[in-house]
FIKOLFI-615548 format. One record per residue (C-alpha): x, z, y; residue number from 0; residue in three letters. Coordinates in steps of 0.001 Angstrom, whole numbers. Layout:
BEGIN
east->X&up->Z&north->Y&num->NUM&residu->ala
...
This chain:
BEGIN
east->14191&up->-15105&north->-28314&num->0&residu->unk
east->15029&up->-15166&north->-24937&num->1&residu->unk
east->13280&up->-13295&north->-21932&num->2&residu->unk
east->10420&up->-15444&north->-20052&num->3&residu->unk
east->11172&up->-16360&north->-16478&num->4&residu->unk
east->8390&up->-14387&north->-14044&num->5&residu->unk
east->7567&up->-14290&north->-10670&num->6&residu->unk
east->6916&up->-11629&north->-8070&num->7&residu->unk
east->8007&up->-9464&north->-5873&num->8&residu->unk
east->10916&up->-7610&north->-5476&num->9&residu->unk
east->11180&up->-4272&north->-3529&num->10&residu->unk
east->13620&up->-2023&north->-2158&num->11&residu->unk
east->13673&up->1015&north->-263&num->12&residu->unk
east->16748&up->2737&north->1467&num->13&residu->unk
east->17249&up->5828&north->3328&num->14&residu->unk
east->18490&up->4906&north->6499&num->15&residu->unk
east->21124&up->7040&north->7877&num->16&residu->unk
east->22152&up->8989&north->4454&num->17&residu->unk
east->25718&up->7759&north->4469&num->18&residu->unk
east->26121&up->10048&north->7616&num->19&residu->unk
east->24177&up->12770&north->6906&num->20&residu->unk
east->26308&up->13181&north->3364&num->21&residu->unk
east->29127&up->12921&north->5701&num->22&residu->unk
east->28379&up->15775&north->8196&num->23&residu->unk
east->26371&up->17869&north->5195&num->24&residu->unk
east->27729&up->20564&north->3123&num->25&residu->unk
east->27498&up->19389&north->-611&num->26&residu->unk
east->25122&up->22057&north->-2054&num->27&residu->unk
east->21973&up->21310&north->-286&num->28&residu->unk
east->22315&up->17452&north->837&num->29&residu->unk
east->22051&up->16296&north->-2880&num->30&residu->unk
east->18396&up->18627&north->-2342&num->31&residu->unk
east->17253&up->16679&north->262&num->32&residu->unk
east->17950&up->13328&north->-1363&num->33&residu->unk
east->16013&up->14460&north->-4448&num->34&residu->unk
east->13142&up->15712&north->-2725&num->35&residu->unk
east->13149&up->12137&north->-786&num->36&residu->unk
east->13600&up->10006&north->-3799&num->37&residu->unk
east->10667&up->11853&north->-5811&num->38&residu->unk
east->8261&up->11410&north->-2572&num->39&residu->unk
east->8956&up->7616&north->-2582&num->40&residu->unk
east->8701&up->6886&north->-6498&num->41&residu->unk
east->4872&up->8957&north->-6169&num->42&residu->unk
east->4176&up->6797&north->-3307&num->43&residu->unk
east->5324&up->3231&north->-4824&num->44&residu->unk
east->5110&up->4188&north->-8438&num->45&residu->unk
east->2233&up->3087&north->-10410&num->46&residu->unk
east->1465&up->29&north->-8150&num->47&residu->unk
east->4605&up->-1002&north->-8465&num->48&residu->unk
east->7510&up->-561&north->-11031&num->49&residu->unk
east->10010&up->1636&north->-10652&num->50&residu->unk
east->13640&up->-386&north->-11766&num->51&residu->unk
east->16281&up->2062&north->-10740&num->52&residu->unk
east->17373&up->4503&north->-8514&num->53&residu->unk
east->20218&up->3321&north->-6584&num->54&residu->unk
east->22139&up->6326&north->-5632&num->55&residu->unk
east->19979&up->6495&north->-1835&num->56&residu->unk
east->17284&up->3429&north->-2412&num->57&residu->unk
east->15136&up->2899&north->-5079&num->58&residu->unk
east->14099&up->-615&north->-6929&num->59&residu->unk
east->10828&up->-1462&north->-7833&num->60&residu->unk
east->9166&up->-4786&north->-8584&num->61&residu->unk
east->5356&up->-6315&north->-9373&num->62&residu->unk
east->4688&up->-9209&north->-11178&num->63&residu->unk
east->2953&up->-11762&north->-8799&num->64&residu->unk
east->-544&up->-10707&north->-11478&num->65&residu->unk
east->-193&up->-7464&north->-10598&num->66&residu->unk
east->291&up->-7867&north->-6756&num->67&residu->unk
east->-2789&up->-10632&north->-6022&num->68&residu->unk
east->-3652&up->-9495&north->-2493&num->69&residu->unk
east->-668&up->-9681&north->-133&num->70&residu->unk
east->-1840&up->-7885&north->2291&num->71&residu->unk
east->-2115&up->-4425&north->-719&num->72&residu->unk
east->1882&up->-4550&north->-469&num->73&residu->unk
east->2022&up->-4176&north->3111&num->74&residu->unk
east->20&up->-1546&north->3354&num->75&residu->unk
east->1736&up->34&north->380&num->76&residu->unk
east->4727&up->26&north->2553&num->77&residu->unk
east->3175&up->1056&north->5750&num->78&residu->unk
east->1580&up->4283&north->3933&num->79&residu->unk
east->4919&up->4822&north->2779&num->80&residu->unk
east->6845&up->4731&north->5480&num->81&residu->unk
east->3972&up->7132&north->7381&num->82&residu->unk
east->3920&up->10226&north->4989&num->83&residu->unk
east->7200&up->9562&north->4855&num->84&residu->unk
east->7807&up->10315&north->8499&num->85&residu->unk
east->4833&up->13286&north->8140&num->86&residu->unk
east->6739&up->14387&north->5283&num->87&residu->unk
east->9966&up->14566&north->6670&num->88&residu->unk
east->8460&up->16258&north->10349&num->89&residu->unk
east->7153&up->18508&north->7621&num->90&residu->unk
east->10285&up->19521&north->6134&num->91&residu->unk
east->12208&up->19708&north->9510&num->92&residu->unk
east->9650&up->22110&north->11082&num->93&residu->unk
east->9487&up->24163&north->7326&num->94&residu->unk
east->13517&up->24634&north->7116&num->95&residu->unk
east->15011&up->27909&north->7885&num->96&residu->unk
east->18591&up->27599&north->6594&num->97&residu->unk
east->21328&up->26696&north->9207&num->98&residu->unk
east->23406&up->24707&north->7364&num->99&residu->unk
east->23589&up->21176&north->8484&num->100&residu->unk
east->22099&up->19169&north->5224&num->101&residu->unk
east->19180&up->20916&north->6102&num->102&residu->unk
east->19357&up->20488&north->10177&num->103&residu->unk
east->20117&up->17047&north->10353&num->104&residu->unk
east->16725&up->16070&north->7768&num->105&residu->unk
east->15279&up->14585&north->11002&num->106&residu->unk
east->17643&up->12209&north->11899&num->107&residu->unk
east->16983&up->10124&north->8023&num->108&residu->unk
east->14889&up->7231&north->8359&num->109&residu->unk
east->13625&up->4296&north->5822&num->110&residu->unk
east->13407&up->779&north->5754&num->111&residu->unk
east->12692&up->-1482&north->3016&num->112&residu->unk
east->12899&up->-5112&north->2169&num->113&residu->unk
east->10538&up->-7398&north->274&num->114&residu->unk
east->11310&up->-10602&north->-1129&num->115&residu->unk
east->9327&up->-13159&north->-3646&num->116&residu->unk
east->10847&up->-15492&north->-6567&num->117&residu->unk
east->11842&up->-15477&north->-10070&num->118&residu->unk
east->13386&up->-12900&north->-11765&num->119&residu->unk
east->13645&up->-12025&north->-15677&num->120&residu->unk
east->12951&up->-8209&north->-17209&num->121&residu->unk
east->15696&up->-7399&north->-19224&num->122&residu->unk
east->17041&up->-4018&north->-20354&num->123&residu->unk
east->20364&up->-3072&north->-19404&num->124&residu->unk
east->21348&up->573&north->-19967&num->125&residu->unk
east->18597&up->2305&north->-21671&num->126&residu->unk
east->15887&up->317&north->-18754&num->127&residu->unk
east->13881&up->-2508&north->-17811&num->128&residu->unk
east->14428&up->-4019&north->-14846&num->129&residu->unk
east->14736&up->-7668&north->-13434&num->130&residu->unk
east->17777&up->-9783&north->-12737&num->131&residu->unk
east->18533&up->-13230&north->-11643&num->132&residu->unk
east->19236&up->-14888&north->-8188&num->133&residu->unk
east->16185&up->-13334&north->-6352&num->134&residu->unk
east->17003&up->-10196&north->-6988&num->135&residu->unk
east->20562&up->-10270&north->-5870&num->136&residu->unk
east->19100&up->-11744&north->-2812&num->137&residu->unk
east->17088&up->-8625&north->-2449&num->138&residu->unk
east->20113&up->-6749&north->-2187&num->139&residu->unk
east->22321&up->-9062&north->-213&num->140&residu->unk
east->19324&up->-8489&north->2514&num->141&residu->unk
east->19640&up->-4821&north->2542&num->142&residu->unk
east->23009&up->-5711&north->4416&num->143&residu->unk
east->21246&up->-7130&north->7912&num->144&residu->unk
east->21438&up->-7504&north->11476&num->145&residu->unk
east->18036&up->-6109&north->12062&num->146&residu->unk
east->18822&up->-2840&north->13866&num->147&residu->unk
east->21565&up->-4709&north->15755&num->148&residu->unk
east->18946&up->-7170&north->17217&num->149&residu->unk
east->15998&up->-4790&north->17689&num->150&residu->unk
east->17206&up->-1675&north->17684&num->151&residu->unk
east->15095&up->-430&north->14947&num->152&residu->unk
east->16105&up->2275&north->12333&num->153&residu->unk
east->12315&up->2753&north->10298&num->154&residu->unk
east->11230&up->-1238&north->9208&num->155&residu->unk
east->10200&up->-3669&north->6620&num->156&residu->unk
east->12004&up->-6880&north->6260&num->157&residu->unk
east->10556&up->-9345&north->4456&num->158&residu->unk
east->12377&up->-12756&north->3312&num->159&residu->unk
east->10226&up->-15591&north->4966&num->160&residu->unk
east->9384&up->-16879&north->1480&num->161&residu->unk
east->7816&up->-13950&north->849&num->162&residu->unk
east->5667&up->-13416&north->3946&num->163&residu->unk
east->4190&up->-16901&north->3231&num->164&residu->unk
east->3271&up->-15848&north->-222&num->165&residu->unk
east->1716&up->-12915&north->1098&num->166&residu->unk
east->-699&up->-14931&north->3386&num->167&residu->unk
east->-540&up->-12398&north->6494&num->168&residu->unk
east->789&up->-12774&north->9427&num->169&residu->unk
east->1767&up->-9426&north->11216&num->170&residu->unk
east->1948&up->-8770&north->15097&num->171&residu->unk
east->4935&up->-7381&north->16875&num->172&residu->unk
east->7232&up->-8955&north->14651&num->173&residu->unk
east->10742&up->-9700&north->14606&num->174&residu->unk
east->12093&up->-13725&north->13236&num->175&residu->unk
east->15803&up->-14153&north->12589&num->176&residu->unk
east->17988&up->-15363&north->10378&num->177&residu->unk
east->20616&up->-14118&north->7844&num->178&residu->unk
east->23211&up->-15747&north->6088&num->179&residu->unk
east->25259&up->-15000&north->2878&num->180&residu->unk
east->27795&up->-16348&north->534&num->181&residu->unk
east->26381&up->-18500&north->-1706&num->182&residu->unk
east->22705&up->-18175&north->-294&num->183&residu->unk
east->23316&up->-19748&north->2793&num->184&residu->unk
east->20741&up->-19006&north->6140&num->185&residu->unk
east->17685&up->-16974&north->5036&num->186&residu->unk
east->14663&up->-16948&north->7677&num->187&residu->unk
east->13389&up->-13564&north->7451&num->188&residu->unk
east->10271&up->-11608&north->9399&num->189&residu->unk
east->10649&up->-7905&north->10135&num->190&residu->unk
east->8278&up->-5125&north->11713&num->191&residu->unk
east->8546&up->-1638&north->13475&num->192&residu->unk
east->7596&up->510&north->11492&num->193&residu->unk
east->8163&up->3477&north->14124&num->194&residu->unk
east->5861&up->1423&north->16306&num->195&residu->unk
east->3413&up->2323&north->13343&num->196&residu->unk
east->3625&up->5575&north->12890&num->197&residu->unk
east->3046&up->6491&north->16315&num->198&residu->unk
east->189&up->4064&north->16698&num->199&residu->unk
east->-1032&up->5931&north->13404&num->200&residu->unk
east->-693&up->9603&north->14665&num->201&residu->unk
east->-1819&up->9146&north->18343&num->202&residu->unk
east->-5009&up->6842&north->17568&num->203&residu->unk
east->-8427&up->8715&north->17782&num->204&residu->unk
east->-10130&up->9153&north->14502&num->205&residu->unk
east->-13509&up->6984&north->13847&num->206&residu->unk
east->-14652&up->8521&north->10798&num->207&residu->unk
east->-17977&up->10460&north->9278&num->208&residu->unk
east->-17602&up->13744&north->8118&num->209&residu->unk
east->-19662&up->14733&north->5216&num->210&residu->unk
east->-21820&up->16759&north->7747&num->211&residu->unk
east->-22597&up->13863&north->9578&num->212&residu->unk
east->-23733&up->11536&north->6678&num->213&residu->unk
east->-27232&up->10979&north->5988&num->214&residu->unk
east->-25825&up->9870&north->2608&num->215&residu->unk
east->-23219&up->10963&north->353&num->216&residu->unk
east->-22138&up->9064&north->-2427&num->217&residu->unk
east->-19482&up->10512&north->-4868&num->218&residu->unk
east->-17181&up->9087&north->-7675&num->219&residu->unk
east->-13788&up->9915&north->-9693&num->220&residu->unk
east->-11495&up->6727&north->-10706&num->221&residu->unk
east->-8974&up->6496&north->-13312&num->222&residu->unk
east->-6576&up->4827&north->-11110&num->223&residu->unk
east->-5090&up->5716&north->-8502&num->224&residu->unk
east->-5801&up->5404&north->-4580&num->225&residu->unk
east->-4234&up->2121&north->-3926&num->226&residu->unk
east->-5666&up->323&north->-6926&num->227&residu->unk
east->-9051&up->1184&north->-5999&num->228&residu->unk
east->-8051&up->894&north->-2138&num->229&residu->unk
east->-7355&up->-2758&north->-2905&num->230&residu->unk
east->-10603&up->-3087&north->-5309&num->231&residu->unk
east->-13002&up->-1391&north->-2304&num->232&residu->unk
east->-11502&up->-3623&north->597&num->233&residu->unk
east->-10652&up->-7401&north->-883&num->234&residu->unk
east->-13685&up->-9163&north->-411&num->235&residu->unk
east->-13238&up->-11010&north->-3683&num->236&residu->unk
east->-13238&up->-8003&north->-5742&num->237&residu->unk
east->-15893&up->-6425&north->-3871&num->238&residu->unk
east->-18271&up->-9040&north->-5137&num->239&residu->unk
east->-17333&up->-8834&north->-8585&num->240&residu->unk
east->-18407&up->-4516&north->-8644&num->241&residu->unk
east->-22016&up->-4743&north->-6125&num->242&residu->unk
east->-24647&up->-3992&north->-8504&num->243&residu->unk
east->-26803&up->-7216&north->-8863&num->244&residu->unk
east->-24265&up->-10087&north->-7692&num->245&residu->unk
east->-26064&up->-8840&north->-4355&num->246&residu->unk
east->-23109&up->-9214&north->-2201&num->247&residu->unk
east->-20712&up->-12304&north->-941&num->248&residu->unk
east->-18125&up->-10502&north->1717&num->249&residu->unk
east->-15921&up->-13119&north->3115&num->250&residu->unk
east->-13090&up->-13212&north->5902&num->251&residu->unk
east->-14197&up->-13629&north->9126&num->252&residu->unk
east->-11879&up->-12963&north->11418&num->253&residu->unk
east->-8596&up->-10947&north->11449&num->254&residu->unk
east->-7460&up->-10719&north->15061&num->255&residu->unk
east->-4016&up->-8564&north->14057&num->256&residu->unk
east->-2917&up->-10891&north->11493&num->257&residu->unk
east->-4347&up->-8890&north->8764&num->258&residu->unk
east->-6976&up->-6157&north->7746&num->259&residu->unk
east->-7008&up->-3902&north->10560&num->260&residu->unk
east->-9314&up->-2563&north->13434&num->261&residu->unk
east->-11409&up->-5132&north->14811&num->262&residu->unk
east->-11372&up->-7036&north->11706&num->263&residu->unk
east->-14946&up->-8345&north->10452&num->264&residu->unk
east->-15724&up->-9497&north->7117&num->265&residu->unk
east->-19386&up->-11370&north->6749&num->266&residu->unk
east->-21769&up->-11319&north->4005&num->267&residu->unk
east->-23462&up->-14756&north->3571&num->268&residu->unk
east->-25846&up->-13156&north->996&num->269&residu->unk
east->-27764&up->-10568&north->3648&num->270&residu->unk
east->-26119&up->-11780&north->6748&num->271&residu->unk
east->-24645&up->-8708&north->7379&num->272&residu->unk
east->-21382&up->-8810&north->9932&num->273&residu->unk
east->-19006&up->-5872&north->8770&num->274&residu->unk
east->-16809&up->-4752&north->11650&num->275&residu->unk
east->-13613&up->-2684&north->11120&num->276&residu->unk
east->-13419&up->421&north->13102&num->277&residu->unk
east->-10978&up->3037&north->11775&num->278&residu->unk
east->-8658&up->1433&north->8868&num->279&residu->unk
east->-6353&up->3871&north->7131&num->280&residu->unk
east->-4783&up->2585&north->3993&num->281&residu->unk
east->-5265&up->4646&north->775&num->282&residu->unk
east->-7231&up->7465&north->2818&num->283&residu->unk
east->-10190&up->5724&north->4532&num->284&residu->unk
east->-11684&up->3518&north->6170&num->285&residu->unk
east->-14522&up->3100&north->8874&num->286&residu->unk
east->-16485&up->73&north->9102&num->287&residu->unk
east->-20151&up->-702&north->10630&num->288&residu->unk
east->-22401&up->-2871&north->9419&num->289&residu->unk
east->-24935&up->-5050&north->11478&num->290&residu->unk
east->-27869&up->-6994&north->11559&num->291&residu->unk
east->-30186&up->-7366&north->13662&num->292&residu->unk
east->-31460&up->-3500&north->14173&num->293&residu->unk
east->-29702&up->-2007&north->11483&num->294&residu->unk
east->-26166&up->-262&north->12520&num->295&residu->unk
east->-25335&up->1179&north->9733&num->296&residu->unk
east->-22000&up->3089&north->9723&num->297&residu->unk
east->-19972&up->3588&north->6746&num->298&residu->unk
east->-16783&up->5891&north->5693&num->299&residu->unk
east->-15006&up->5612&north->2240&num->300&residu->unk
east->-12086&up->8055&north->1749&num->301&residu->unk
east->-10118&up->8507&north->-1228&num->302&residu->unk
east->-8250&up->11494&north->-2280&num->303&residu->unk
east->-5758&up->11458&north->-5515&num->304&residu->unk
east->-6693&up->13540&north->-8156&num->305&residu->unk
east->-4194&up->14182&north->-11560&num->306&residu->unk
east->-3545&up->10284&north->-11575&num->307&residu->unk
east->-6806&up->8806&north->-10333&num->308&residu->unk
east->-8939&up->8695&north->-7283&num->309&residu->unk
east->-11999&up->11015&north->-5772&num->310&residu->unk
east->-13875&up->8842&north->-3922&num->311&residu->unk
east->-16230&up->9418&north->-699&num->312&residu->unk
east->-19178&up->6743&north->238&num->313&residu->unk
east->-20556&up->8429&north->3442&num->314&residu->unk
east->-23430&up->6603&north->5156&num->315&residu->unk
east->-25092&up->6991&north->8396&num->316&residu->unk
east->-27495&up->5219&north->10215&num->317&residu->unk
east->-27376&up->4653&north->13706&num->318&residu->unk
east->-30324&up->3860&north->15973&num->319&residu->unk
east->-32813&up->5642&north->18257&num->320&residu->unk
east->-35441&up->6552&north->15717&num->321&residu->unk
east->-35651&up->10309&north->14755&num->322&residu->unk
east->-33099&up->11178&north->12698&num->323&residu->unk
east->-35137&up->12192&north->9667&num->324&residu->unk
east->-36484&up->8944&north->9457&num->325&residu->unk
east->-33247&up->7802&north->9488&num->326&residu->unk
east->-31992&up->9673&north->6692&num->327&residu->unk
east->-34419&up->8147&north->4568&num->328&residu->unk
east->-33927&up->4723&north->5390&num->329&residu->unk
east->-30300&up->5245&north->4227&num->330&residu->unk
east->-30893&up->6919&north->1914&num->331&residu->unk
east->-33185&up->4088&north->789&num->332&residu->unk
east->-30742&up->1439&north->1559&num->333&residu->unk
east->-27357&up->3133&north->-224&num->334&residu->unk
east->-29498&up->3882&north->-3892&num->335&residu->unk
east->-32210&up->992&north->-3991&num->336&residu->unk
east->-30741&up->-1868&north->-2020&num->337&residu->unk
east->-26864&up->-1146&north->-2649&num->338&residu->unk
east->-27349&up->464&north->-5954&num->339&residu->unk
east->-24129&up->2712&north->-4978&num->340&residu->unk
east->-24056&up->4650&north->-8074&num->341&residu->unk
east->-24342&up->1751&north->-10328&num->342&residu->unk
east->-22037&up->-325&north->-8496&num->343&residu->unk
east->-19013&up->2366&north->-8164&num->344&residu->unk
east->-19834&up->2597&north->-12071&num->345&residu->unk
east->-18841&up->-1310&north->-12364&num->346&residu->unk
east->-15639&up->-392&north->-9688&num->347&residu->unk
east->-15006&up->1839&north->-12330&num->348&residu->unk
east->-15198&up->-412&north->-15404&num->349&residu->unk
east->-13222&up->-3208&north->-13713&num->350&residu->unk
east->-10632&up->-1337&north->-11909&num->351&residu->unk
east->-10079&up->528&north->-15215&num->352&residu->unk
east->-9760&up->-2382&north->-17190&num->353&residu->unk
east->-7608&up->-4467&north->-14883&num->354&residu->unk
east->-5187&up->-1344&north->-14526&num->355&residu->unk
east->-4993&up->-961&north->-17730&num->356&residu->unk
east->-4067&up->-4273&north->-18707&num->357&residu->unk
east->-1544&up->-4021&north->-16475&num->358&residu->unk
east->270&up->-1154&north->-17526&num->359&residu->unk
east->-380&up->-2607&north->-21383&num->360&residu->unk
east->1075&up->-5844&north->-20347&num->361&residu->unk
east->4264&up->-3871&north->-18992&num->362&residu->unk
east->4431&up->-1641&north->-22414&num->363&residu->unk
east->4576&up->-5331&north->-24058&num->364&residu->unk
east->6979&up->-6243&north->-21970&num->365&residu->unk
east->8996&up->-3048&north->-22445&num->366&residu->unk
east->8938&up->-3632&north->-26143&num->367&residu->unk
east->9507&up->-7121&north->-26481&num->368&residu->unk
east->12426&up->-6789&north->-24201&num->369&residu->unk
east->13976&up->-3878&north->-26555&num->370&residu->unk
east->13484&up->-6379&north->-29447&num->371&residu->unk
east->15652&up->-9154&north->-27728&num->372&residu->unk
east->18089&up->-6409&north->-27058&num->373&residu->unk
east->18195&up->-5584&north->-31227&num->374&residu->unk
east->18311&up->-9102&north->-31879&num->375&residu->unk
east->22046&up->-9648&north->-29309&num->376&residu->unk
């Protein structure tokens, strides 16, 4: 039986810089560092996508084109990344206490990764699953790039232009060029600054509602984890499959940035509503206020993982000039009789549950079926 051709995307990330810092490192703690690294990234990327390999200083992952429906979910999977990543490692640096240089030089690591879309087949080779085939080897060939040269960028996703375009986004501050290979030929490819990133991330003023400034708190535990439900709360097209009632129908208005961002508005064509972006931090929260006519109503949702899954945070407040007990009630009114909140995080529940699942069944299948072939050779 042989393997079934599938498409997606294929995913690597590399620690910028390691080949020095081996180099200039004493042996016993360098090999420390790289651990520590490698088992932040595969939490991070791991389940939403699948971990291949771990190639000495990058890891491998992948996602089946079903599994990955909403382009825009992978670039902010790579964006988060690449932030705790450079929280994590400020961490470390200002943690360390031992003078030796593995530990001294931490700072100077940085990470890029690459993205690219096509066919690939999952085979297992060695005891694991992973997918071969052109695309893949393409993947790799791109780690090898002119990007820094050009730019002068160490921290950055590069993305193949095929990819980009199946990704439907179309990123600001970005870098085109070209890069050519034996046997490949010239491949158009986009890549952006992620430094650029994490500094607009860490100096940008926080719009968000504490729970002591809600008028309404509305509270609920997941199954899977933050960036599944991140992507279920925030494309419109899933968000009208879990409103209690078929009540809502959110769809794009305008994304000024390319993508979901600040200043982003979404409009429901059900109640009119115009849904403006305000604070928009993947996997954590997001900030968003909803208007029409009088009603300004402003909302926070933030996630926090817990063992595997996802605590989630519906906060609620109503702005306006009427006394603020009045207030309280009308939102109150509006998140448990209009929006139905509990119900409708109940259907999140059900349908995020189910489609994770699936997905990780599917990839069992897979697993097996590929282990079979393997017996059969």
């Amino acid at each position: 039986m042989e393997a079934q051709p599938r498409k997606g995307y294929i995913l690597l990330a590399d620690i910028s810089g390691y080949t020095a810092f081996m180099a200039n490192s004493e042996l016993a703690h360098a090999p420390l560092v790289l651990g520590h690294i490698i088992q932040f990234l595969t939490k991070e990327l791991t389940p939403t996508l699948q971990l291949a390999e771990v190639e000495g200083d990058a890891l491998f992952l992948y996602a089946t084109e079903e599994a990955i429906t909403r382009g825009e979910l992978l670039m902010e999977l790579v964006e988060s990344t690449y932030i705790n990543f450079r929280i994590n490692k400020r961490t470390m640096s200002h943690n360390i206490t031992c003078p030796c240089r593995a530990c001294q030089e931490v700072s100077r690591l940085d990470l890029k990764f690459v993205i690219h879309y096509g066919e690939f087949v999952l085979q297992k080779i060695a005891g694991k699953v992973k997918p071969i085939g052109s695309s893949v080897n393409l993947a790799h060939r791109l780690l090898k790039n002119t990007v820094s040269e050009a730019t002068g960028w160490n921290g950055y996703v590069l993305f193949s232009n095929i990819c980009i375009d199946k990704m439907g986004i179309s990123p600001e501050n970005i870098y085109h060029g070209s890069e050519s290979y034996k046997h490949f030929g010239s491949i158009n490819i986009t890549a952006v600054n992620f430094d650029e990133k994490y500094l607009e991330y860490t100096s940008n003023s926080r719009d968000y509602i504490a729970e002591n400034e809600s008028d309404v708190n509305v509270e609920y535990t997941f199954t899977a984890p933050p960036p599944i439900i991140w992507d279920w709360l925030c494309d419109p097209d899933k968000r009208n499959r879990w409103y209690a009632g078929n009540k809502a129908n959110w769809v794009i208005k305008d994304r000024p940035g390319g993508r979901t961002g600040t200043e982003s508005q979404n409009h429901c064509t059900n109640s009119n509503f115009i849904e403006h972006v305000l604070d928009w931090r993947p996997f954590h929260y997001y900030t968003v206020c909803n208007k029409r006519g009088w009603i300004n109503a402003k909302i926070t949702g933030e996630l926090d993982e817990v063992n595997g899954g996802t605590h989630f945070q519906w906060r609620l407040r109503l702005l306006g000039k009427l006394p603020r007990q009045l207030l309280r009630l009308i939102s109150k009114f509006i998140a448990h009789k209009v929006l139905e909140m509990n119900a409708s995080l109940g259907n999140l529940e059900l349908l995020s549950k189910e489609n994770f699942m699936k997905y990780k069944d599917q990839e069992r299948d897979t697993h097996e079926v590929e282990h079979r072939n393997l017996a059969q050779v």
